[in-house]
N, C-alpha and C positions, 0 to 999 in steps of 0.2 A: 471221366465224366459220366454222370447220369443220362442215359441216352433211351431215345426210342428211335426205329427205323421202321421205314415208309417204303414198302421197292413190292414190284410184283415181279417184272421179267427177269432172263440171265443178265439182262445187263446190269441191277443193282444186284446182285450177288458177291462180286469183288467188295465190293464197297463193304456190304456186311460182313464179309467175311474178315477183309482188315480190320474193322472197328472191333471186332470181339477179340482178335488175335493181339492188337494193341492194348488190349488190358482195360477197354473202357466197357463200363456195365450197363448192358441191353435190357433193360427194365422190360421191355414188349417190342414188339416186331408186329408191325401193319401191312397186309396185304389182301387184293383182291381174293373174294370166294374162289373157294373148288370151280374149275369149269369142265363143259367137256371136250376133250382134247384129242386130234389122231384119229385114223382110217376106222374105229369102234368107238369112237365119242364114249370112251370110258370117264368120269371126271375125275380131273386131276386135281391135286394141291398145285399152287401157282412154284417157279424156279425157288423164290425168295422163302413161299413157306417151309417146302422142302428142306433148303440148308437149314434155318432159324430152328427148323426140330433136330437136325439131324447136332446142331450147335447144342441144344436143349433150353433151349429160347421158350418165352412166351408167346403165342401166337396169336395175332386178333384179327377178323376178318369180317370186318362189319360190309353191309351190304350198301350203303348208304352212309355219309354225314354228314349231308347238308340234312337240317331240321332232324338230326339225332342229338337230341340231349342228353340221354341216355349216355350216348360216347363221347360226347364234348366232358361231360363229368370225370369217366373215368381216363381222358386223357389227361383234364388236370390235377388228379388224383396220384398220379405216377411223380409231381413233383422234381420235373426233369431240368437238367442245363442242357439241353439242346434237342431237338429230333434233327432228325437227318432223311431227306426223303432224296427217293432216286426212281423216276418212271413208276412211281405207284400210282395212278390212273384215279383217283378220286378227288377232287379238288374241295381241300380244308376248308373250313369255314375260322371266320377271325378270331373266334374265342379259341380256337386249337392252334392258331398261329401267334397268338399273344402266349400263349400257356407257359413255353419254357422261357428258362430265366434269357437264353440267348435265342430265340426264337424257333423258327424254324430252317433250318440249310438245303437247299438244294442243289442236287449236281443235274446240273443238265448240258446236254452233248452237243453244242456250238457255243461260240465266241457272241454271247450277245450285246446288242439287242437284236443278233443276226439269227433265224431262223428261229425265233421262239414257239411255242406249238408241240404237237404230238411225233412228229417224224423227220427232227432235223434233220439227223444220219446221211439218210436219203436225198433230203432237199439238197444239200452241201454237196454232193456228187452229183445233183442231175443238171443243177446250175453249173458246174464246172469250175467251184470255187479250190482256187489255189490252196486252200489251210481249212482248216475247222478246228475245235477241240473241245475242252471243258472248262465251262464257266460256274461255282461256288457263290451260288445267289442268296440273298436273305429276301425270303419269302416274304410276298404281301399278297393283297387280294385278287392283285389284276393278274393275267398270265405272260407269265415269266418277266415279269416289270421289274422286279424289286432290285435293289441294289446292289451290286458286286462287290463281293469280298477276295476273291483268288479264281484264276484262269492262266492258263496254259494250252501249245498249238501242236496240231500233227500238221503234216504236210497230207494235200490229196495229188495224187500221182495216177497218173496216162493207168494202171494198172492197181487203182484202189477199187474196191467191192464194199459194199452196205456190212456184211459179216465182219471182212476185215477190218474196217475201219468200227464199229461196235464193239471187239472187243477190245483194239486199243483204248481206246476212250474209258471202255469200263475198266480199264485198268491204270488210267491217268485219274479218272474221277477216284478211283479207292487212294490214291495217294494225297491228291488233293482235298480231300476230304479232311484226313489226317492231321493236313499239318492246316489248315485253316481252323481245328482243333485245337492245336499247339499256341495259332498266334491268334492275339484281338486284334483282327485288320479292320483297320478303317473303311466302312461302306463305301461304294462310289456310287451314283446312280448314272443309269445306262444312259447314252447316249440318245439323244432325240432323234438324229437323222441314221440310217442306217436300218431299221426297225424293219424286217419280214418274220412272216407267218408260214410253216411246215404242217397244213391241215394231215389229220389222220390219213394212212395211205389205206386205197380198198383195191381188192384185186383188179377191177379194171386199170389199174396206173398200171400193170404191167402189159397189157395190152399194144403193142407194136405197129405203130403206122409208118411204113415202109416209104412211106413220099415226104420224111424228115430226112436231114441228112445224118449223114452216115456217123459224124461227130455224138451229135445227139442222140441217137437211136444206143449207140455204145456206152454212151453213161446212165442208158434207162436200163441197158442189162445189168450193169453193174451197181446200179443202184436198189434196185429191185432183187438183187441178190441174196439171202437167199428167197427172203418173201416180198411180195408175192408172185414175184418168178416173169421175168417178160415172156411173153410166150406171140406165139404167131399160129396160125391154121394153114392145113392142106388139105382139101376135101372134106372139109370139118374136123379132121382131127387135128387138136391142139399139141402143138409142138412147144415145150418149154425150152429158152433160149440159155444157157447155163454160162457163156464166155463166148466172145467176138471179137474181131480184129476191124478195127473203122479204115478204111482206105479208101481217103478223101478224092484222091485223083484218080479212080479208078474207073475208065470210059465204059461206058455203058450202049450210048448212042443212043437210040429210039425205043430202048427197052423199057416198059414201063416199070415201076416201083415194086418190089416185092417179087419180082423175076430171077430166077438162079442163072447165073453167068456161066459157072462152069462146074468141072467135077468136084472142087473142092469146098461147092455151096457157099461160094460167092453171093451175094445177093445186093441188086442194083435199091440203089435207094432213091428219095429224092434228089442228092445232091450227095455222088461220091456212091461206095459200095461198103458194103459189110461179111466180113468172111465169118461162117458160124464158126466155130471151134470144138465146143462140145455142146449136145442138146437131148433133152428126154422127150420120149413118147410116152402116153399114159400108161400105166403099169410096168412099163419098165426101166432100168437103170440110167444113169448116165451117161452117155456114150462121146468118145472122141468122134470128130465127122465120120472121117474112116471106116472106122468100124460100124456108125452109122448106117452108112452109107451101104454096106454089105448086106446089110436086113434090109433095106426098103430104097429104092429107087429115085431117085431125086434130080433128071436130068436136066440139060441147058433145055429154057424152055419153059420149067414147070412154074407157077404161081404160085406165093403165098399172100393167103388172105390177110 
């Protein structure tokens, strides 16, 4: 098919990288401008630009397209059977949504009309949902409303993380993508009951309030994995929390929340306790407790804020 793709982060990269591998022809590749990126705010090309050059793609990187006619033209000008968008961060306007002959396809990363929004990923792990996956939407104005074409499920498991589960997904979405390709599925439209929203996450959601219980506090680290990192303080310096063990029954007595139980940084919560695992201080690596614990002092007794 005649195609354009829509993606900015790693996670549409599979997806690109299958559609061109499958022998279908990338007329152009959309993604957000250069930004700047990393500890020298160097600016980058976005994941998605990156590959689509290194592919030897056409690249477009308009700044805007709502009230760009400019680029509403030369997307109907490409004369496409389909675009294919994947977390590209700009929201179409209706004349670029009507433009291919089969619209436009979106892969987005839940089972909707569950978690529709900027950070399913996340949201699906900190609710504690049993399943998540990829749903093959036909685009319309509203966000993420439009009608279902092809979906499929992972399991989320006592021990899934935001990373791990993002790159399954990105790698379910490139298949699925594919064969929604293949076949003309009949639209379904989403479900009316069920319907939640995964607003943008910003670094305070990793911020750790120690008087939750110890269940939930467990899927903030692993949701927030790797960005933007739960973290907790000790005398003002920020501890990033990188893996934890929840242990719901674990007696604390009259300790208050955020309190370390024992050598192996234990930490009393509101309800139940949490064992850190591995955690970073600023500028330096990630460390197992352990070894942690060998650089900087952390006895029964101490508080985290």
């Amino acid at each position: 098919m005649r195609l354009a793709f829509m993606g900015t982060p790693d996670f549409a990269v599979p997806a690109l990288r299958a559609l061109h591998e499958a022998g279908h022809e990338i007329v152009a590749v959309y993604s957000q401008q250069p930004r700047p990126a990393g500890r020298g705010q160097a600016v980058r090309a976005s994941p998605v630009q990156r590959e689509a050059e290194r592919l030897g793609l056409m690249v477009r990187t308009p700044a805007r397209l709502k009230r760009n006619e400019t680029a509403h033209a030369e997307f109907a000008a490409l004369s496409l059977d389909a675009a294919v968008v994947a977390a590209y961060g700009l929201i179409l306007p209706a004349t670029m949504l009507t433009a291919p002959v089969r619209g436009c396809l979106n892969i987005h990363a839940s089972l909707l009309p569950r978690w529709r929004g900027a950070a399913p990923i996340q949201a699906s792990i900190l609710a504690g949902d049993g399943e998540t996956g990829i749903t093959i939407m036909q685009m319309d104005e509203g966000l993420d409303t439009g009608p279902m074409l092809r979906r499929d499920v992972v399991p989320i498991d006592a021990g899934t993380t935001a990373s791990g589960l993002h790159d399954a997904l990105a790698t379910m979405g490139a298949r699925l993508i594919l064969e929604t390709l293949e076949h003309d599925d009949t639209p379904v439209s989403q479900p009316a009951e069920g319907t939640s929203y995964a607003p943008r996450l910003t670094r305070t959601d990793g911020r750790i309030d120690w008087r939750r219980d110890a269940a939930s506090i467990d899927r903030q680290v692993r949701a927030m994995t790797p960005w933007p990192g739960a973290f907790t303080a000790l005398d003002g310096v920020v501890l990033k929390i990188e893996a934890a063990t929840p242990m719901a029954a674990h007696p604390h007595g009259d300790k208050i929340p955020g309190t370390v139980l024992d050598d192996h940084l234990t930490i009393a919560c509101g309800s139940g306790a949490l064992r850190i695992d591995r955690l970073q201080a600023p500028g330096r690596s990630v460390l197992d407790t352990a070894a942690f614990l060998r650089g900087r002092r952390m006895p029964p007794g101490t508080v985290l804020q």
